[in-house]
C-alpha positions as CSV (number, residue, x, y, z in Angstrom):
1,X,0.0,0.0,0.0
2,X,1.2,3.7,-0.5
3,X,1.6,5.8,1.7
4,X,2.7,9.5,2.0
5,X,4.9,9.0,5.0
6,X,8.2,10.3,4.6
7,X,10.1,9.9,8.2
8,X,12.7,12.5,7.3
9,X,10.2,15.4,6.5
10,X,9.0,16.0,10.4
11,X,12.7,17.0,10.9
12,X,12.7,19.4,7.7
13,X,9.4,20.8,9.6
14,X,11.0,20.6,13.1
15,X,14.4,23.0,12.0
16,X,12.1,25.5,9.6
17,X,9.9,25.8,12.5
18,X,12.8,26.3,15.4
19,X,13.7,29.0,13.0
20,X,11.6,30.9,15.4
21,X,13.5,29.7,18.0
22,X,17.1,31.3,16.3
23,X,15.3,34.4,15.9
24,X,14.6,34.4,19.7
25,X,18.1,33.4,20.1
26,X,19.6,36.2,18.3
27,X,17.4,38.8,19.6
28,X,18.5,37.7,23.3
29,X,21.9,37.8,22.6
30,X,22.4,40.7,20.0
31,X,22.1,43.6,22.7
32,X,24.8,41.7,25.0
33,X,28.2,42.9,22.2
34,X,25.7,46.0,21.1
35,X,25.3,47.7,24.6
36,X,29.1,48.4,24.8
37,X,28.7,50.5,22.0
38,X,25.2,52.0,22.3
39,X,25.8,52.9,25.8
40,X,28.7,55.3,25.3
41,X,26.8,56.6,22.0
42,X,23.8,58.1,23.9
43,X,26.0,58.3,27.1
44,X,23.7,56.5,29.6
45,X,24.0,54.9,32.5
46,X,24.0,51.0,33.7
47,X,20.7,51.3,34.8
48,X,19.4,52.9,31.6
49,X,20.7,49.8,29.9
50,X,19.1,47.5,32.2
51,X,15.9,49.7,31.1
52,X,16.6,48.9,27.7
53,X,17.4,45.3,28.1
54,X,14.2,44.7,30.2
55,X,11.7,46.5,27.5
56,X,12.7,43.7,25.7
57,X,11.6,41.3,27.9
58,X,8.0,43.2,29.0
59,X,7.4,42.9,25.1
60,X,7.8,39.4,25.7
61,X,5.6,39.3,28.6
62,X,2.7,41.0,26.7
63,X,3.2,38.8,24.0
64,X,3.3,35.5,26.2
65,X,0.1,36.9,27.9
66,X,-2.0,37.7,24.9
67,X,-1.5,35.1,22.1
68,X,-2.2,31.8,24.4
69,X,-6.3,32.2,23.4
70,X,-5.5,33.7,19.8
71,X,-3.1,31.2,18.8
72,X,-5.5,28.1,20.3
73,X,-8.3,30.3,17.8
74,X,-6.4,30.5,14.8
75,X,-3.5,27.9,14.9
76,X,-0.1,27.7,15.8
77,X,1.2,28.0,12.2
78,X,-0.3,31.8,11.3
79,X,0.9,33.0,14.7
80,X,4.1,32.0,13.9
81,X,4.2,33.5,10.7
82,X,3.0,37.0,12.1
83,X,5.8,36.8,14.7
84,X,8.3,36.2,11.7
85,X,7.2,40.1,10.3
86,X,7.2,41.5,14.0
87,X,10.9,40.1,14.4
88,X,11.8,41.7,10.6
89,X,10.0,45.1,12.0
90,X,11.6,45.0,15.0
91,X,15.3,44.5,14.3
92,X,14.8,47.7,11.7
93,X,13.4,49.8,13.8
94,X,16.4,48.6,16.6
95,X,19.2,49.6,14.0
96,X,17.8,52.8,12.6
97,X,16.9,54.2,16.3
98,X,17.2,57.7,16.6
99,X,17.3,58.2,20.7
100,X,17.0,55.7,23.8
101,X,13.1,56.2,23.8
102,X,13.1,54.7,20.0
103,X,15.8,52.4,21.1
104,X,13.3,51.2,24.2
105,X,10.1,51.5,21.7
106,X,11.8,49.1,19.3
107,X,13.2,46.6,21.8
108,X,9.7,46.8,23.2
109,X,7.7,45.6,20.1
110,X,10.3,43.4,19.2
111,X,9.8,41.5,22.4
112,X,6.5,40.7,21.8
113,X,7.3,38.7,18.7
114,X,10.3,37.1,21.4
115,X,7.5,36.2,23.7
116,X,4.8,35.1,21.3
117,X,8.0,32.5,20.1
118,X,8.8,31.1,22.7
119,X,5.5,29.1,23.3
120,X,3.9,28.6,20.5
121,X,7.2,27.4,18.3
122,X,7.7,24.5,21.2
123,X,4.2,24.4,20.9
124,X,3.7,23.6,17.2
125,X,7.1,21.2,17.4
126,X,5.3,18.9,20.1
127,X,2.1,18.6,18.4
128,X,3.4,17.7,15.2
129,X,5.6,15.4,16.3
130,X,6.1,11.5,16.3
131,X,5.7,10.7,20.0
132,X,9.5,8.3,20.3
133,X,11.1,11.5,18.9
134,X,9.1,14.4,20.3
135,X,11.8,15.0,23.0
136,X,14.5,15.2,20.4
137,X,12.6,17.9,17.9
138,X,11.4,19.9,20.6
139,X,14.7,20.2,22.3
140,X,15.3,21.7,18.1
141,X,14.0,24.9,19.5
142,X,16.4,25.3,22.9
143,X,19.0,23.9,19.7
144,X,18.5,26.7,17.8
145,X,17.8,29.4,20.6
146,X,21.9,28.5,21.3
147,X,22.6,29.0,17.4
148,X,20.9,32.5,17.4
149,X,22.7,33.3,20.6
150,X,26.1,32.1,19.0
151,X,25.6,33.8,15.8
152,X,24.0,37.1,17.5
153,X,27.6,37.2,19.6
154,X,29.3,36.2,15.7
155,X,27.5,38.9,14.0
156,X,28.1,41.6,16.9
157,X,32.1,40.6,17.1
158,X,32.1,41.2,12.9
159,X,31.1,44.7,13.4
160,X,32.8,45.6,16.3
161,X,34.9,48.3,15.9
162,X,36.3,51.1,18.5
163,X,36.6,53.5,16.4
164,X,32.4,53.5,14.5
165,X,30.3,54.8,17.3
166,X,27.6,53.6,15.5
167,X,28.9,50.0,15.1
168,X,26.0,48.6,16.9
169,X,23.6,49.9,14.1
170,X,24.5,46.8,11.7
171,X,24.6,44.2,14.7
172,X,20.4,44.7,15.3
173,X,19.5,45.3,11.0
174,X,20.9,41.3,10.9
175,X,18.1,40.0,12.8
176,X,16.1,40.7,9.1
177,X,17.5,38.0,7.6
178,X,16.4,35.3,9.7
179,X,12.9,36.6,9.9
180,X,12.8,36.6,6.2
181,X,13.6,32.9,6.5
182,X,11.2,32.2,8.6
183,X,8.3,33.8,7.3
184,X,9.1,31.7,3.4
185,X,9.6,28.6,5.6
186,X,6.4,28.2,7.4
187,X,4.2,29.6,4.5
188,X,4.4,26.2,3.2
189,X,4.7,24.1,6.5
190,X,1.1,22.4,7.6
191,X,-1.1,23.3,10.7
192,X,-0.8,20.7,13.8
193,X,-3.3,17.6,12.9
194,X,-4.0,18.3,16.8
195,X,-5.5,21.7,16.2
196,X,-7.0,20.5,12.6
197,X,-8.6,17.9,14.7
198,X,-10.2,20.4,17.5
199,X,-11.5,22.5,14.4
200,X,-13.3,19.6,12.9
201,X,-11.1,19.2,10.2
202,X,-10.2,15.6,10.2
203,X,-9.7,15.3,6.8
204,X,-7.1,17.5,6.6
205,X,-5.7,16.3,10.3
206,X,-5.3,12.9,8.6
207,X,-2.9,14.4,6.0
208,X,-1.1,15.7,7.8
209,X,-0.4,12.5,10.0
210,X,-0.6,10.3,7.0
211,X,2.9,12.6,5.9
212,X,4.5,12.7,9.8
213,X,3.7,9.1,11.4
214,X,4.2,5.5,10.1
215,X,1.0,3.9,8.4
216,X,0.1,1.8,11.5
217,X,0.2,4.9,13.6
218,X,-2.3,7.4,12.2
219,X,-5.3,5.2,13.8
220,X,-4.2,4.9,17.1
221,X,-2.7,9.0,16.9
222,X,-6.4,10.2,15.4
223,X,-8.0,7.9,18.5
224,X,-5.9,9.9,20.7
225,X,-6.8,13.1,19.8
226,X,-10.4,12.6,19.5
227,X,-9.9,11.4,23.0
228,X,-8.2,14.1,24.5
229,X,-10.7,16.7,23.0
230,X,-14.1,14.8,24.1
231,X,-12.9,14.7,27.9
232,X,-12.2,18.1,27.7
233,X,-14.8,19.4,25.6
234,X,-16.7,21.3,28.7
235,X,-13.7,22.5,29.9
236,X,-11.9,25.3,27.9
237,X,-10.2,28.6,28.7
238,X,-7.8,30.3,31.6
239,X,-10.6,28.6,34.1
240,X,-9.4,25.4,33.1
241,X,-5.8,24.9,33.8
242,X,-6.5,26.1,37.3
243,X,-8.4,23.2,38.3
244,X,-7.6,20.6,40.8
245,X,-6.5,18.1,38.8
246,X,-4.0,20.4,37.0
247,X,-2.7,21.8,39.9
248,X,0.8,19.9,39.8
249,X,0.7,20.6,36.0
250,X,0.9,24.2,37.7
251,X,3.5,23.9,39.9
252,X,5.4,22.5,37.1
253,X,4.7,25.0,34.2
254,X,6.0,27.9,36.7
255,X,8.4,26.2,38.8
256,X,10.6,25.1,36.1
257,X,10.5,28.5,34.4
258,X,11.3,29.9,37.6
259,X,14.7,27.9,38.6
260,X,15.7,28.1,34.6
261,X,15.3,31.8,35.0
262,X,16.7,32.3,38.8
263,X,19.9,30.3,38.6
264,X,21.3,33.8,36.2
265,X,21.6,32.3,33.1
266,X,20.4,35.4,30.8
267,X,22.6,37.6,33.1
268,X,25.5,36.2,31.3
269,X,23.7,36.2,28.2
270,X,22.7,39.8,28.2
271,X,25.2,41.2,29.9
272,X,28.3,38.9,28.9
273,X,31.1,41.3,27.5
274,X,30.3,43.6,31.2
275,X,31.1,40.2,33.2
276,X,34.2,39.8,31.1
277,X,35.4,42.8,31.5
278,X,34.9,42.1,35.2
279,X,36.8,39.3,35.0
280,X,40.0,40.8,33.9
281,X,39.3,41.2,29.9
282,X,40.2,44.8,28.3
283,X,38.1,46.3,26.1
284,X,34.9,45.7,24.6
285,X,35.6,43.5,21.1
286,X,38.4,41.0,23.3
287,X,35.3,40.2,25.4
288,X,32.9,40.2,22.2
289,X,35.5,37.0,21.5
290,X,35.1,35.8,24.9
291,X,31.4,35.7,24.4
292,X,31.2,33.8,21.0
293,X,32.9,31.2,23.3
294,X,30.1,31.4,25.8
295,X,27.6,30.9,22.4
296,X,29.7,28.1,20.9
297,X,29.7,26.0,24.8
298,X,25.9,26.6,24.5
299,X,25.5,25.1,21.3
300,X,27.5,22.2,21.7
301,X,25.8,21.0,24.9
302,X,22.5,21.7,23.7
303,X,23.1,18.9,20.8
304,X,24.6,16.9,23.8
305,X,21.4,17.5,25.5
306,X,19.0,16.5,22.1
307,X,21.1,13.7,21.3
308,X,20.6,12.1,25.0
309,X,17.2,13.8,26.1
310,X,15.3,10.6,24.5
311,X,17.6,8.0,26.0
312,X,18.5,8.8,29.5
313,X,15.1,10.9,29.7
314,X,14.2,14.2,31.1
315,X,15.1,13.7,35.0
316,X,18.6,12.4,34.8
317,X,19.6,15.1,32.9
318,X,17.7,17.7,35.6
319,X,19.6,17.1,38.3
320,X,22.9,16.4,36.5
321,X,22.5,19.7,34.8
322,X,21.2,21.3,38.0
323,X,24.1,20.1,40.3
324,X,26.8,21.5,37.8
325,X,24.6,24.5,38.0
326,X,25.1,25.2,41.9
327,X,28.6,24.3,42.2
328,X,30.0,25.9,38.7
329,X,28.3,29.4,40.5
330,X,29.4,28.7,44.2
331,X,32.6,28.5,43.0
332,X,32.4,31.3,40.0
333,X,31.5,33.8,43.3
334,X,34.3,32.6,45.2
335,X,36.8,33.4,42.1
336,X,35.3,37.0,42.1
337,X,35.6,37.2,45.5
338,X,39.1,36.5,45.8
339,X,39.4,38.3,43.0
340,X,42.2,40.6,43.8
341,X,44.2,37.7,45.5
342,X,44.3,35.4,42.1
343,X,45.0,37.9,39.8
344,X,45.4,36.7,36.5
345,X,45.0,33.1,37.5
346,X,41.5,33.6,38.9
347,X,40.3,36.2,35.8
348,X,41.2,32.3,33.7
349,X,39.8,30.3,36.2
350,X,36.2,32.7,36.4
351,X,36.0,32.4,31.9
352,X,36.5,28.3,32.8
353,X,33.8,28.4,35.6
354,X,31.3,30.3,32.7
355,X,31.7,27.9,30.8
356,X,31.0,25.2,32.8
357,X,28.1,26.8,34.2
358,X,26.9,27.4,30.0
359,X,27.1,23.9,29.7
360,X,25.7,22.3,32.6
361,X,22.1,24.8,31.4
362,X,22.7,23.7,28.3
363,X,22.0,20.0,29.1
364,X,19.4,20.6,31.1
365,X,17.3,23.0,32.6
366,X,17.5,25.3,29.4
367,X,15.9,22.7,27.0
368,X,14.3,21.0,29.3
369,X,11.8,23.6,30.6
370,X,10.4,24.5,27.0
371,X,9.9,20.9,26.2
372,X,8.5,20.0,29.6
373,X,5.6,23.4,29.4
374,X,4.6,21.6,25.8
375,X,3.9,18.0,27.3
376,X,2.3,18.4,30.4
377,X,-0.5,20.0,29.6
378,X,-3.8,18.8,27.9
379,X,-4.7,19.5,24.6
380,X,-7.4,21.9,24.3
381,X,-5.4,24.1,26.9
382,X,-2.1,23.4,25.7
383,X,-2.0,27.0,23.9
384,X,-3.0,28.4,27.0
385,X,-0.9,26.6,29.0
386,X,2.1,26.7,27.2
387,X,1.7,31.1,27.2
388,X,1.4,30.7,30.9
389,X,4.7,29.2,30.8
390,X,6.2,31.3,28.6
391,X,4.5,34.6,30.7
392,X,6.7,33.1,33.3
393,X,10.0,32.7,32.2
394,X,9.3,36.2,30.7
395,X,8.3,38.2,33.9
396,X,11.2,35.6,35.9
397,X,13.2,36.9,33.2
398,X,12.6,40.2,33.3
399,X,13.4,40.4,37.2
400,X,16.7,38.9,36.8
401,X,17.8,41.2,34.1
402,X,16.5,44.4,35.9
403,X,17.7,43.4,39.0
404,X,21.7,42.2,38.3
405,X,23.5,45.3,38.3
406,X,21.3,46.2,41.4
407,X,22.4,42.6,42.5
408,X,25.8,43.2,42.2
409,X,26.2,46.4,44.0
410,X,24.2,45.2,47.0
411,X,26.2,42.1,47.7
412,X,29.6,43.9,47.3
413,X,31.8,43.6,49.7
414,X,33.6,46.8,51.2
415,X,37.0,46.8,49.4
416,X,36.0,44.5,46.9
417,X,34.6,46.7,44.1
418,X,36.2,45.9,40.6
419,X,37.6,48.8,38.4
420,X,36.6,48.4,34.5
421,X,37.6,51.2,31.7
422,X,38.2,53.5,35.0
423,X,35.1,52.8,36.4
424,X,34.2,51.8,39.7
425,X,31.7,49.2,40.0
426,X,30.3,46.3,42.0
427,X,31.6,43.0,42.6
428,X,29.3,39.9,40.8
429,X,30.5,37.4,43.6
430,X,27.7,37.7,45.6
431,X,24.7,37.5,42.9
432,X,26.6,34.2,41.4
433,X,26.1,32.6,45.2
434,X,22.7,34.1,45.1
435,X,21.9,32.1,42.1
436,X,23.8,29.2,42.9
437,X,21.6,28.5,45.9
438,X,18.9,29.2,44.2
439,X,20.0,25.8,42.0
440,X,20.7,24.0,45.1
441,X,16.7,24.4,45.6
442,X,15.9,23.6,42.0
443,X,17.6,20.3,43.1
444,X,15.2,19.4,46.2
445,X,12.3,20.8,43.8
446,X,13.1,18.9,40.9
447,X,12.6,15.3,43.1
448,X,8.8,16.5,43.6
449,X,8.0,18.3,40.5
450,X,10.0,16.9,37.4
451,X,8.0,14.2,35.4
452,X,9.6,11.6,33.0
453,X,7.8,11.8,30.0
454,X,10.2,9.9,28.0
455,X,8.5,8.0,25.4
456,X,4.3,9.2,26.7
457,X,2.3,9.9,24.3
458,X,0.8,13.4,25.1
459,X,-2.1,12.0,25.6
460,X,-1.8,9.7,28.3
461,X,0.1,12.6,30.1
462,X,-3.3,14.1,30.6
463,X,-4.9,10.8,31.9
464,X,-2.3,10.4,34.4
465,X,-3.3,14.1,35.8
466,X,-6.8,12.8,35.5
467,X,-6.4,9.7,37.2
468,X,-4.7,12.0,40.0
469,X,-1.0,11.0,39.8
470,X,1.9,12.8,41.1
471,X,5.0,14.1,38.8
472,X,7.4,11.3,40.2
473,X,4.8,8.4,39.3
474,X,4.5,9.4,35.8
């Protein structure tokens, strides 16, 4: 009998749709080489550019917070394409800003596109994929999130240059070509047979599967589904995923985003070249280099992380990512502490510990969280869900990033401020044991909260909720 299944075109899917995910990446990591630049070009202040950083991220909160509903009403595919022309418009109205109020409006309405990504691209991924691979594709977007990062910190290094005030003009206008890719790929990608289904378009749900899942699959997939959407036929909207029997599903939508947030990681990512140059580095493009190291560790452990989230399973890689976590920052706050004693030797030993502490995220909680938000939720409220998840990480992220310099000063220790370019400033030792004991308690909360969902078809994930089980029964 013929068939239309081709096993290698969920993949081609998978990577044109984590494009999204790059596009997040970049953006997140573009303004970490630019604000070196940009700040001494309008002449502001540290805590104008943790204004600036953070109107990103409210952008992304408004965006997490609004298109749950819409994107469950009109599908995951056209959301995704709209995001692709708010990235383009964003990262043009970023490089051809005028003033830091254009500068903030741009990074503002370019978050929202950041924030809109970052659930319903994991989102679309899950539901369109085979359930013994789903971890691995998923994991695709935290993949390429890493690869925007890298080439952000790539792209930002290649126009680096002391002498262009303007330099950081070029290093946002990039961010265009992605979205452009983006927005060709998906205009000929299908809608999730899942959301097909809910719209009463079975026909056109069985296409899809008939292309994605082996022959003797599509019967027991469309059984599945149909299942999933008659129990919760009654139950639909916001009201929904706060009922009892979703309350752990709760706990582990925000918890994760919480301790992925809170152990600091997008305070190296955002404000990488600064740390550097806390650690000992120079000037602004030696630390540039520095950070396209930081971008490179993050890629490579992220494909560590795909390659082995399917075999050893979600909760071995917790709490081995989790414990490198805790002791890479203990000990990356005790290098900065003593950082007048070690001198050179510590500034070498601090760039090893950040790298460590990239790559122990990298396995773990960093791909982890977005792939966990996308399975442990039902179906008709996955969309809704999955923006909760992602309005979490985003107002968790936002914190962090507004709060590190603030961090930083208020844990300094009386004679152990650090001088960069002649300026005074804080020492960073005391937020990195701040955040490494906040990953000592990700630890304890992981052994509750983290479900294995290694090889569980989505939906027997919500029968487990229904049937009342715990995260570690799973």
């Amino acid at each position: 009998m013929k068939t239309n299944y081709n096993r290698w075109l969920v993949y081609i899917v998978a990577i044109i749709a984590a494009t999204g995910g790059l596009l997040f990446g970049f953006d997140t990591g573009v303004i970490s080489g630019a604000i070196p630049y940009f700040q001494p070009y309008f002449g502001i202040d540290d805590s104008m550019v943790e204004t600036i950083t953070t109107a990103g991220l409210v952008g992304a909160i408004l965006g997490a917070l609004t298109c749950g509903r819409i994107t469950d009403r009109f599908g995951r595919r056209k959301i995704i394409l709209i995001a692709a022309i708010v990235f383009g418009l964003g990262a043009m109205w970023s490089g051809l800003a005028t003033s830091t109020v254009q500068l903030i409006g741009a990074r503002l309405f370019l978050g929202i596109a950041i924030g809109v990504s970052s659930f319903v691209v994991p989102l679309y991924i899950a539901e369109i994929s085979p359930t013994k691979i789903r971890g691995r594709l998923v994991s695709m977007f935290q993949l390429m999130v890493t690869i925007g990062i890298l080439v952000s910190y790539m792209s930002d290094l290649y126009f680096a240059d002391n002498s262009v005030a303007d330099c950081w003009r070029p290093m946002f206008l990039v961010g265009v070509i992605p979205a452009v890719i983006l927005f060709i790929g998906m205009w000929f990608l299908p809608e999730t047979p899942g959301w097909l289904y809910t719209r009463g378009r079975e026909a056109e749900a069985r296409r899809v599967l008939e292309k994605i899942e082996p022959p003797q699959m599509i019967e027991q997939r469309i059984a599945m589904i149909a299942a999933e959407i008659e129990n919760g036929k009654k139950q639909a909207g916001w009201r929904e995923i706060f009922r009892p029997w979703l309350r752990n599903v709760l706990i582990i939508c925000i918890g994760i985003m919480f301790f992925q947030q809170f152990v600091g990681i997008n305070t190296i990512m955002y404000y990488c070249p600064k740390i550097f140059m806390m650690a000992g580095f120079t000037d602004a493009v030696s630390a540039i280099w520095a950070s396209v190291g930081v971008g490179l560790v993050n890629v490579i452990f992220t494909l560590v992380s795909i390659y082995f989230v399917d075999r050893w399973g979600r909760r071995k890689l917790y709490f081995l990512g989790m414990g490198g976590i805790s002791l890479s920052l203990l000990a990356l706050g005790a290098c900065f502490l003593l950082n007048a004693r070690l001198g050179g030797f510590g500034s070498g030993v601090s760039i090893l510990l950040i790298f460590l502490y990239i790559a122990f995220f990298a396995i773990s909680i960093g791909p982890l969280g977005w792939l966990i938000i996308t399975e442990v939720f039902p179906l008709r409220v996955r969309g809704i869900g999955s923006s909760l998840g992602s309005l979490s990480v985003w107002i968790f992220n936002s914190i962090v990033a507004f709060t590190f310099f603030k961090i930083v000063r208020l844990f300094t220790l009386p004679g152990s401020e650090i001088t960069v370019q002649g300026e005074t400033i804080g020492n960073p030792a005391g937020a990195f044991f701040f955040y490494g004991l906040i990953a000592l308690c990700g630890i304890i909360w992981g052994y509750f909260y983290v479900p294995e969902t290694k090889n569980v078809p989505l939906e027997k994930i919500e029968a487990h909720w229904r049937a009342g089980g715990s995260p570690r029964t799973l």
